[in-house]
N, C-alpha and C positions, 0 to 999 in steps of 0.2 A: 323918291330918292333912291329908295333899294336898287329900282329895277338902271339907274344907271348907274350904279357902282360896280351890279354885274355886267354889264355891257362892256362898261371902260376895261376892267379888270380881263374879258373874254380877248376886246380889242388891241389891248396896248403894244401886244409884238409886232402889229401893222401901223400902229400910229402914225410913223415915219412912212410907210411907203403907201400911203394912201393921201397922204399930205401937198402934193402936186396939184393931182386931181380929185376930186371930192371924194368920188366912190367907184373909184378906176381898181377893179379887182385883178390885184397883183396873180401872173400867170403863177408863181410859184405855188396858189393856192387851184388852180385851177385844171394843171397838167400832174397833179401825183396819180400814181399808179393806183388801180384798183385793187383793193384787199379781198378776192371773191373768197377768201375765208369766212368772211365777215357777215356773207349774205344766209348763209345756213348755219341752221344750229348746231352747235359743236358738242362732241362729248368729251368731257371734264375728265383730267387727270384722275381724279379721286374717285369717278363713275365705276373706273374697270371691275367688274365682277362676273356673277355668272349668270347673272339675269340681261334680258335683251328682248327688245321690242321693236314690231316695224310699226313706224309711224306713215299717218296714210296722208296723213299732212304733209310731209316730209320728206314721204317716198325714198323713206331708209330706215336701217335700225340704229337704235342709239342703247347704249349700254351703260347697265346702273348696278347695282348690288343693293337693293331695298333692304334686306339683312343689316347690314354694316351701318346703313342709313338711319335704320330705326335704332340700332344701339345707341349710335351717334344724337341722337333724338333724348333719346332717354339718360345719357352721362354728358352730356356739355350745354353751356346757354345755347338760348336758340339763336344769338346773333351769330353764334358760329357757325352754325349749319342750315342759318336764312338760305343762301345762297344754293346749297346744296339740295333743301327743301322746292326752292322755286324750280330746281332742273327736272327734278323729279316729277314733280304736277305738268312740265313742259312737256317733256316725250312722251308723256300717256296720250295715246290717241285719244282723242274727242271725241265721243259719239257722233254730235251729229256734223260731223265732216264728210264719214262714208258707213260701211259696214257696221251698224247701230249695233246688230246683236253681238258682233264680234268684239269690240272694243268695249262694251259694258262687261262683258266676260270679263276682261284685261282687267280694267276695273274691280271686277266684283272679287277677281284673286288675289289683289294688290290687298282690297279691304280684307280677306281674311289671313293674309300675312301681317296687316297691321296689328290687327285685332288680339293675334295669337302672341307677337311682338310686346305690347303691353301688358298685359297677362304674367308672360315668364319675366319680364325686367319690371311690373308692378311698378310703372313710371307713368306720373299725373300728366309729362309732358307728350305720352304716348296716347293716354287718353282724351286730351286736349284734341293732337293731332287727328283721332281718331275719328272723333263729333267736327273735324274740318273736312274731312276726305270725305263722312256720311252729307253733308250737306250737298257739297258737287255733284256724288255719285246718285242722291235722291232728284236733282236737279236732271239729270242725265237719263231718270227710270221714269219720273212724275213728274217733266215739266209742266204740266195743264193742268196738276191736281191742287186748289189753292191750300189744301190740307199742309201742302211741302212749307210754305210762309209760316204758318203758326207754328210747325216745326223750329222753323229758324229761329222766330222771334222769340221762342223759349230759351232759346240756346243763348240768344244775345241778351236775354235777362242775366241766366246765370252766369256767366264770366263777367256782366256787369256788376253782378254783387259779389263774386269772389274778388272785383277789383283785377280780373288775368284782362288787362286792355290788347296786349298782341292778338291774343287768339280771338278777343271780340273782334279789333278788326280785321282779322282773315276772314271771318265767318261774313260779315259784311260785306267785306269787299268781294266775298265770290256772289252774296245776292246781288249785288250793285251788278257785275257783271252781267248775269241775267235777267235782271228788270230790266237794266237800260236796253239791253239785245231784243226786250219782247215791245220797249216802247218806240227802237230806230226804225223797226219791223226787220231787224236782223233774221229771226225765227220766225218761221211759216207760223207757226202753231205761236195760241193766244188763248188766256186766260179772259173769259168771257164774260163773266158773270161779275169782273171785279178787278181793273187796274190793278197793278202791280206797282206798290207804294215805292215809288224812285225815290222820289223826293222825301220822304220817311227816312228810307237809307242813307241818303247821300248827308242828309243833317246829321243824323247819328255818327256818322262816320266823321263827320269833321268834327265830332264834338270832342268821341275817340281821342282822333288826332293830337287833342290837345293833352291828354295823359301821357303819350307818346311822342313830344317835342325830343328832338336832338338824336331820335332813331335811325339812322341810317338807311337802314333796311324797309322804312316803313311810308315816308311820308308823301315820296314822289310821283308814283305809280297811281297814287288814291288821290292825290290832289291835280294830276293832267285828268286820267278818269272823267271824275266829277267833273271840273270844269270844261271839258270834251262834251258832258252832255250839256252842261247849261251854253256851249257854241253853237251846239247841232239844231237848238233849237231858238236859238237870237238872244241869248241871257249875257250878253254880253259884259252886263254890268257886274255878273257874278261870276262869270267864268273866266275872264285875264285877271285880278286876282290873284287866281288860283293857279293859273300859271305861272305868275311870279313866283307865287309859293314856292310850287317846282323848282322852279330853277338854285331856288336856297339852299333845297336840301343837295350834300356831296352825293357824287355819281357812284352805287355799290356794288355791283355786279354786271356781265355780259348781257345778258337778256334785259336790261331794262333799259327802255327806252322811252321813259317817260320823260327826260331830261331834252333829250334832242326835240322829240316833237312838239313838246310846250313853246320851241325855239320858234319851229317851223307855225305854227297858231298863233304869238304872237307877233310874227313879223306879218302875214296875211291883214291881221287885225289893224295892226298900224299902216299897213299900204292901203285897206278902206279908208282909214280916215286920212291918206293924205301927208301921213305924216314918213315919208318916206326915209328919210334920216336913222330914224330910232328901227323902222323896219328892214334897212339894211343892213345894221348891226348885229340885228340878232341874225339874220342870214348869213352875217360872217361869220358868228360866233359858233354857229354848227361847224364850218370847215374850220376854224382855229383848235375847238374843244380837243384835248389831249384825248378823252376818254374813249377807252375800248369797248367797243357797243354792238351788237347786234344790225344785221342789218344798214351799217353805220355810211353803205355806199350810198341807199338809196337817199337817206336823208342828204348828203351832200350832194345830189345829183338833182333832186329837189330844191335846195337853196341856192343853186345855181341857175338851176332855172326861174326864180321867183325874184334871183338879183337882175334877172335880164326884164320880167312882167314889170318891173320898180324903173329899170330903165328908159323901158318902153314909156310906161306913165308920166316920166318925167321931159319926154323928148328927148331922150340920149339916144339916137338909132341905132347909130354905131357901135357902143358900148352893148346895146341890146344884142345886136348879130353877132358880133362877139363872144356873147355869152352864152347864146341859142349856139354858137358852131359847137363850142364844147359840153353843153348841158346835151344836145342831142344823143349824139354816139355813145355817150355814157350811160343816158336812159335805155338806149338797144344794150350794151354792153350789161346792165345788170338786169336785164328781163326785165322790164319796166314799157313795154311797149304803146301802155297808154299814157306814159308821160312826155315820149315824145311824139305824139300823136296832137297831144296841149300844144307842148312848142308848138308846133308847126302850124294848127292853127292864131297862134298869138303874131306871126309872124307872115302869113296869110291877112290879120288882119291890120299890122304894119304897113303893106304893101297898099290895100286896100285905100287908108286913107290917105296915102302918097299919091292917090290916082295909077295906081299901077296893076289893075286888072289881072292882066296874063300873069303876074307873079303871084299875086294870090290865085287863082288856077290850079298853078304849081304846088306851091304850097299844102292847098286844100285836096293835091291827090295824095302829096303825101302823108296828110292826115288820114288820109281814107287806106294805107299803104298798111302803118301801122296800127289801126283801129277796127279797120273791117270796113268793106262797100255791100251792104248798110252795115254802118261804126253800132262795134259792140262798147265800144267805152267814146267820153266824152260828146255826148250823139246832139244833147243841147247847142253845144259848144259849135262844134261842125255845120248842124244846119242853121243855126244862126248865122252864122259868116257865110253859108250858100245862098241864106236869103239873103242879104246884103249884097253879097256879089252879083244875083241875078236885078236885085233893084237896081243896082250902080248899072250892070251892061242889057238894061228895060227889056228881062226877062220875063214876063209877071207871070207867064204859068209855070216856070219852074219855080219861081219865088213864091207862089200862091201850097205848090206840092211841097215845098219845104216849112210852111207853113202848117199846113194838116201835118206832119212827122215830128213838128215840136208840139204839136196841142194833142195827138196820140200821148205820144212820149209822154207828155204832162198826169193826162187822164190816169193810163198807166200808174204812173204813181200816186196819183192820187188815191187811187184806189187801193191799194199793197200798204201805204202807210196811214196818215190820220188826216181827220177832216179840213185842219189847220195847210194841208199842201193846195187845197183849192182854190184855198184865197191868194195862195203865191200862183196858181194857173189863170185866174181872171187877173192880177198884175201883170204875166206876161202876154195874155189875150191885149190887154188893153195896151201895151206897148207895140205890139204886133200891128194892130189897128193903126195905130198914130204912125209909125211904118209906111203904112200905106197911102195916107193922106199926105204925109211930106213927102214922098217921091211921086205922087200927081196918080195913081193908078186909077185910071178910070172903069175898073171892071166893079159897076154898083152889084151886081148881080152876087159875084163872092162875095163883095162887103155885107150887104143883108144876110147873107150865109152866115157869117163870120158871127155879124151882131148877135143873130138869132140866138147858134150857138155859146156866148157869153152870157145872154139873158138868160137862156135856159139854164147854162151854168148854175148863175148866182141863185133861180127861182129855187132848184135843188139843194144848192147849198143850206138857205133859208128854211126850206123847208123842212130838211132833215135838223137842222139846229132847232127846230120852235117844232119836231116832235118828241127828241131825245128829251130838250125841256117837260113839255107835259107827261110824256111818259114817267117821266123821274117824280114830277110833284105827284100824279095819280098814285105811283107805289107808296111813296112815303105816304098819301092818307090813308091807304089802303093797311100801308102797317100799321099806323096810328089807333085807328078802329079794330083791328083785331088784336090789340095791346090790351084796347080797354073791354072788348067785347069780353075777352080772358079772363080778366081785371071781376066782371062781375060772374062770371062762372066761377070761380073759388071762390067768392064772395056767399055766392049761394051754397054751395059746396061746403063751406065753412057753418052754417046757419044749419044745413041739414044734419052736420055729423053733430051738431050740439045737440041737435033733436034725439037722437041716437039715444038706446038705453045703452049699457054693457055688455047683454047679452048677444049682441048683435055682433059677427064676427067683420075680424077689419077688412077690405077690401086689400091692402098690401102689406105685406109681412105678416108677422105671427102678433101675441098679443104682447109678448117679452118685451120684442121690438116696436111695437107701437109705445108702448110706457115709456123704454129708454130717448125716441123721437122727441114724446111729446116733453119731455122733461127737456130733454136738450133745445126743446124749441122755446119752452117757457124760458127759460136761464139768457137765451139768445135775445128773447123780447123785453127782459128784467131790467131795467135803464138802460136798457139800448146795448147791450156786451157787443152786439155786432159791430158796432160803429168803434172800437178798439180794432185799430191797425196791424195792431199788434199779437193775435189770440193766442193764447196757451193753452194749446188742448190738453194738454197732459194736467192741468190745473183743473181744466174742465171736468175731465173725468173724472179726476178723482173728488170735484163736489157732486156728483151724480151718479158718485159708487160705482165707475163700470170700468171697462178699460175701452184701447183705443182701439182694440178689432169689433167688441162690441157693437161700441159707436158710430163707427163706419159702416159695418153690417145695416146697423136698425135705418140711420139715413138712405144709404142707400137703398133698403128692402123699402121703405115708405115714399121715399121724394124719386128715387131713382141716379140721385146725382151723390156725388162724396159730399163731409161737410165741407170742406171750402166752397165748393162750386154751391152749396146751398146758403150757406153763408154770403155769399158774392149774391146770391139772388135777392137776397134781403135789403144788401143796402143799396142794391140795384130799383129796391119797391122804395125805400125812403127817399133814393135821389128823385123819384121822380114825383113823391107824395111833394117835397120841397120846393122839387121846379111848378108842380099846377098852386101852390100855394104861393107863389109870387114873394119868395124871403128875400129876396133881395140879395141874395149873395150872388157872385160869379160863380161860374160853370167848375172851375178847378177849386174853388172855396167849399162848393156842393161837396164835390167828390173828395176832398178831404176829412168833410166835416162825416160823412156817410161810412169812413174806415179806411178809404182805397190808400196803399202807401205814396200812388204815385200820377199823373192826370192820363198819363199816357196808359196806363195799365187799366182805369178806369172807363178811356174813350173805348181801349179794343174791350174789353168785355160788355159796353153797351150797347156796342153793333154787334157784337157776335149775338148777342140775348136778344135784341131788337130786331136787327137788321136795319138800323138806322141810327144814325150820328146822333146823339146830345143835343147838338145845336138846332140841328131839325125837328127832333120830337117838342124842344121847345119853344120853335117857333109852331108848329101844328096844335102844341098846347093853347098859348095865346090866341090863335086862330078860333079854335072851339071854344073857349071861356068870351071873346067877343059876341059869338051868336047870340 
């Protein structure tokens, strides 16, 4: 119901003049002037200072006064200087756009102008800011080191429990940024040894969200985002949604354009399903939207052209060419050259099924005009419509060459992204094939080629799935067994040092520090103190007469680790005494009942100590207690 009250609400000044004809798009929306202001990022009234930076992005300098900024930072709410905040993260050059070492410099100067900045105004919201700029700026020095993650997720603890939800989710929303960039294969470079928890983030973030209903500044950007990823990969069921969502939140600033393109995803989404009505709405609703926006030409140049693909679909030609006359020129007009390059082929394939050959010809050089001969962008698109064209006028060797340039293409990415794009290159192999059986091509010769190559496909695909499998069960037993092989080395270990007289000196620490261990280890074993979520060291020490450098010293000079991380080891050894002991409780009932405050705190400390999930070690458990 929501999503058509924003629609009607977007439509209603057209009500009347679309009322003739269904979806006859009044020229008055179609011939306004371009705003080329609109297409680059501007600097802000309030920017002027004496600071300036060339952005290589941008291929200009944009000017700010980080000074003024951070006052501003540190004396007023942060919804008043949201916007000025988001300019400022904008015109820092990105590393990896070009010249890595020179704009980490930029970077690394900014960070100790912040730094210095909170310090002299001893302001929590500078410190805040500050643990947001280190995340980015770690992301930018240590993308590949998975060390940067536990970083974060420290980070998003604690603003978790101070309750500061904004700065959690900045802090999130810059990981989301680059997990999803390491998962689209955005970044060459990839953390190897260990995915990068999107989906970790992306829940956490919406969970956020809901602390932060009614923020202005906060809800739109994060919720296209997320749902942008769960599109890119067919989540379809989770990701419109969340475009709704979008659209709820008011429009708050120039740079953000999460509002417009939510518009432009779901109107795509509803011209798959057919539903063309509700998908031409929302592509009017871009050209309607009052909102000052970034960028705001290409998206109407876009929904121009996608009111003309909805056209097409529906059999309106006319109304299609129409809207290709003016979506064209306007895609060259904003640097947009592969978008008319699309046109051109959507209207090459117009022609096509009109029986009209020589016009798709036309068409398809001038796709190749503004895309490149061989097309650097839409290259699927193009030879697609060659091979069609060379089937329709019984070309088959050039329709067979266009055929190896989409299955290149395909492999291509296949390879650059993830295993899941294979199964979408044996769907388009297989249509390829069928291709060629419907227009009669008697060359069995390629065809066996063709097959071969799909078998060999799929045998590969298979293969590499049913070895990542074994390889993954091998490790998990492999860690299983040296859990337990551990398990009775301290076992004996424990047996030998009782053997021990006293005169026998300790193998780690002094003798001080061995007494104050072993006392603090007794007291930890004493009805279980570990399994209290809650520990009071300072209660501690002082029933064991020491203090807390002491205490710290002796554990660590014995175990190696501080008491928490020793403490954490302990009910780390009860959760899994309880899991081979079959009690019957659930996996989060465990790790409550063992001390952890929380299931999520207790999962990452069992894979960090493990190297293996909960869930796995106790199915490996049941496994071995079967034998």
């Amino acid at each position: 119901m929501n999503k058509w009250i924003i629609v009607l609400y977007c439509l209603l000044p057209t009500s009347f003049a679309v009322a003739q004809q269904k979806w006859h798009v009044p020229d008055s929306l179609l011939h306004r002037p371009i705003d080329h202001a609109m297409l680059e990022l501007q600097s802000q009234p309030w920017t002027a200072g004496c600071d300036s930076v060339y952005n290589t992005q941008w291929k200009k300098y944009f000017y700010y006064n980080s000074d003024s900024l951070f006052k501003r930072i540190a004396t007023r709410p942060s919804e008043e200087v949201a916007a000025e905040v988001w300019y400022y993260y904008d015109v820092l050059p990105k590393p990896y756009y070009t010249d890595d070492q020179l704009n980490i410099g930029i970077w690394q100067t900014e960070r100790e102008k912040l730094a210095k900045a909170a310090k002299r105004y001893k302001s929590k919201a500078l410190e805040w800011e500050l643990d947001i700029f280190d995340v980015q700026l770690n992301f930018f020095e240590k993308v590949t080191d998975p060390a940067v993650w536990d970083d974060n997720w420290r980070l998003v603890e604690k603003y978790d429990r101070k309750k500061e939800y904004r700065t959690k989710h900045r802090i999130l929303n810059n990981m989301l940024i680059y997990c999803s960039g390491l998962w689209t294969g955005s970044f060459s470079t990839r953390i190897e040894n260990e995915r990068v928890p999107a989906i970790q983030v992306m829940n956490e973030i919406l969970s956020t969200l809901e602390h932060l209903h009614g923020k202005a500044d906060i809800g739109s950007g994060s919720c296209f985002h997320i749902g942008l990823i769960y599109y890119n990969f067919g989540f379809y069921d989770k990701a419109i949604p969340l475009f709704w969502k979008c659209l709820e939140q008011p429009h708050f600033f120039y740079q953000s354009r999460a509002r417009m393109r939510a518009r432009d995803y779901l109107g795509a989404y509803y011209s798959m399903q057919g539903d063309y009505d509700l998908s031409d709405s929302l592509y009017l609703s871009i050209l309607l939207c009052p909102d000052s926006v970034f960028q705001r030409p290409i998206d109407e140049t876009v929904a121009i052209g996608s009111l003309a693909k909805n056209a097409l679909l529906r059999g309106e030609q006319e109304e299609a060419q129409r809207l290709y006359a003016v979506a064209i020129p306007r895609a060259l007009e904003v640097g947009e050259k592969a978008l008319a390059g699309g046109y051109a082929v959507w209207l090459g394939r117009m022609f096509l099924q009109n029986n009209e050959p020589d016009k798709t010809r036309e068409w398809l050089q001038v796709a190749h005009n503004y895309c490149g001969d061989p097309p650097n962008w839409n290259q699927i698109a193009i030879y697609t419509l060659e091979r069609d064209y060379y089937l329709k006028t019984n070309q088959a060797d050039k329709a067979a060459t266009c055929i190896d340039s989409i299955a290149s293409i395909q492999a291509t990415e296949a390879e650059s992204h993830n295993t899941l794009l294979l199964a979408y290159a044996e769907q388009e192999a297989y249509e390829l094939e069928k291709a060629f059986r419907d227009e009669h091509i008697r060359r069995q010769n390629n065809r066996l080629i063709f097959i071969s190559v799909v078998l060999a496909l799929a045998l590969v695909t298979l293969g590499i799935l049913v070895y990542f499998y074994r390889m993954k069960q091998e490790k998990n037993h492999a860690l299983y067994r040296q859990i337990k092989e551990k398990d009775g080395l301290i076992k004996q270990m424990d047996e030998m040092t009782q053997q021990q007289t006293p005169s026998i000196p300790q193998k780690y620490g002094n003798t001080k520090q061995q007494q104050i261990f072993d006392k603090f280890h007794a007291y930890m074993l004493s009805d279980k103190h570990f399994t209290n979520p809650d520990i009071d060291f300072i209660k501690i020490v002082a029933t064991l007469s020491t203090n807390r450098t002491y205490l710290y010293d002796a554990v660590k000079a014995v175990t190696g680790k501080s008491p928490n991380d020793y403490v954490n080891s302990l009910r780390l050894d009860e959760v899994r005494k309880m899991i081979e002991s079959r009690s019957g409780y659930t996996m989060q009932a465990i790790a409550m009942e063992c001390g952890f405050n929380s299931y999520k705190t207790f999962h990452r400390h069992f894979r960090k100590t493990y190297r293996i999930s909960p869930a796995e070690y106790t199915k490996l458990a049941d496994t071995e207690r079967k034998k």
